[in-house]
C-alpha positions as CSV (number, residue, x, y, z in Angstrom):
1,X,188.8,100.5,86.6
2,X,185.2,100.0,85.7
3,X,183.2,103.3,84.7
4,X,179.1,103.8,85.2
5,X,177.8,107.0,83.8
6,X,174.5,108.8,83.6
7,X,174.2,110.4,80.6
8,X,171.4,112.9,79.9
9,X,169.2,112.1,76.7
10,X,171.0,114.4,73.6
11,X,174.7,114.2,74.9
12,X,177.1,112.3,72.5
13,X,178.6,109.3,74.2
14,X,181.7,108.1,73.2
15,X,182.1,104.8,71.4
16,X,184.0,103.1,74.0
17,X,180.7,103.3,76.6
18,X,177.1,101.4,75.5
19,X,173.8,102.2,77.0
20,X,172.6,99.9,79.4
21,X,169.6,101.5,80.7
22,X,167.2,104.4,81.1
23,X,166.7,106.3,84.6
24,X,164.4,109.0,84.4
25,X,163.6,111.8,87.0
26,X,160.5,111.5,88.2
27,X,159.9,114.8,89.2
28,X,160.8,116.6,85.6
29,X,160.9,113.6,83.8
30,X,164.3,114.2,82.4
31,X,165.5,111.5,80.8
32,X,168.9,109.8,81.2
33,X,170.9,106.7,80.0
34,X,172.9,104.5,81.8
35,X,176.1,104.0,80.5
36,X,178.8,101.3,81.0
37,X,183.0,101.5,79.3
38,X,182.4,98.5,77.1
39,X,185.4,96.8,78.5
40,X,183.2,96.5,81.9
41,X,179.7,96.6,81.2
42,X,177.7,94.4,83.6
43,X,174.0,94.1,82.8
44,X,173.3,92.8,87.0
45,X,173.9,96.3,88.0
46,X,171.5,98.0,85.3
47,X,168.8,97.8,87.8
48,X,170.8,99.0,91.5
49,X,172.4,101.7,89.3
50,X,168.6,103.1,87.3
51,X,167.6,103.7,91.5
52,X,170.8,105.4,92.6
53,X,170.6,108.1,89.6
54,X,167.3,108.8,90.0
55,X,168.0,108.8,93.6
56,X,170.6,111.6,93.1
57,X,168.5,113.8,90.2
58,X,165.0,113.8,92.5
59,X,167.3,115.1,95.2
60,X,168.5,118.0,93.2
61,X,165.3,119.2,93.1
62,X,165.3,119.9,96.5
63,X,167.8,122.4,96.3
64,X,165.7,125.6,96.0
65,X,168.6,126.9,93.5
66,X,168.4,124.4,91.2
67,X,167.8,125.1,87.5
68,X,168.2,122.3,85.4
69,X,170.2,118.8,85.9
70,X,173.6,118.4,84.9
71,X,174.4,116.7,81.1
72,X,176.3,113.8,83.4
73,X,177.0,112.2,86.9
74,X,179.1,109.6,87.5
75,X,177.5,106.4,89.4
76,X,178.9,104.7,91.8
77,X,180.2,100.9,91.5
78,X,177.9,98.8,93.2
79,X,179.7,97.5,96.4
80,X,178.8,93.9,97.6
């Protein structure tokens, strides 16, 4: 099973995972890298996967609760 993470800036990341990419909140501009298990890391999703994360983290900001963003999300596998 592949695994996609987003991973806030600071957070220790195993070394099974690499970073593939950077997706950053454009609202707070917290900063977050894209993470793939090395076993499954697939550079053509980099991109779809940068706009889904950022996707989710602007929409927290919405929530008139919210504090601060969690230290990771899971992202979705790309579906074709």
């Amino acid at each position: 099973m592949k695994q996609f993470w987003a991973v806030r800036f600071g957070q220790k990341l195993s070394k099974k995972y690499l970073k593939m990419g950077r997706a950053i909140c454009p609202d707070c501009r917290a900063y977050f890298s894209i993470a793939h298990l090395k076993t499954s890391a697939d550079a053509k999703m980099v991109k779809a996967q940068i706009t889904k994360a950022q996707r989710i983290i602007r929409g927290e900001h919405v929530d008139d609760k919210f504090e601060k963003h969690l230290n990771v999300y899971k992202i979705a596998e790309n579906r074709k």
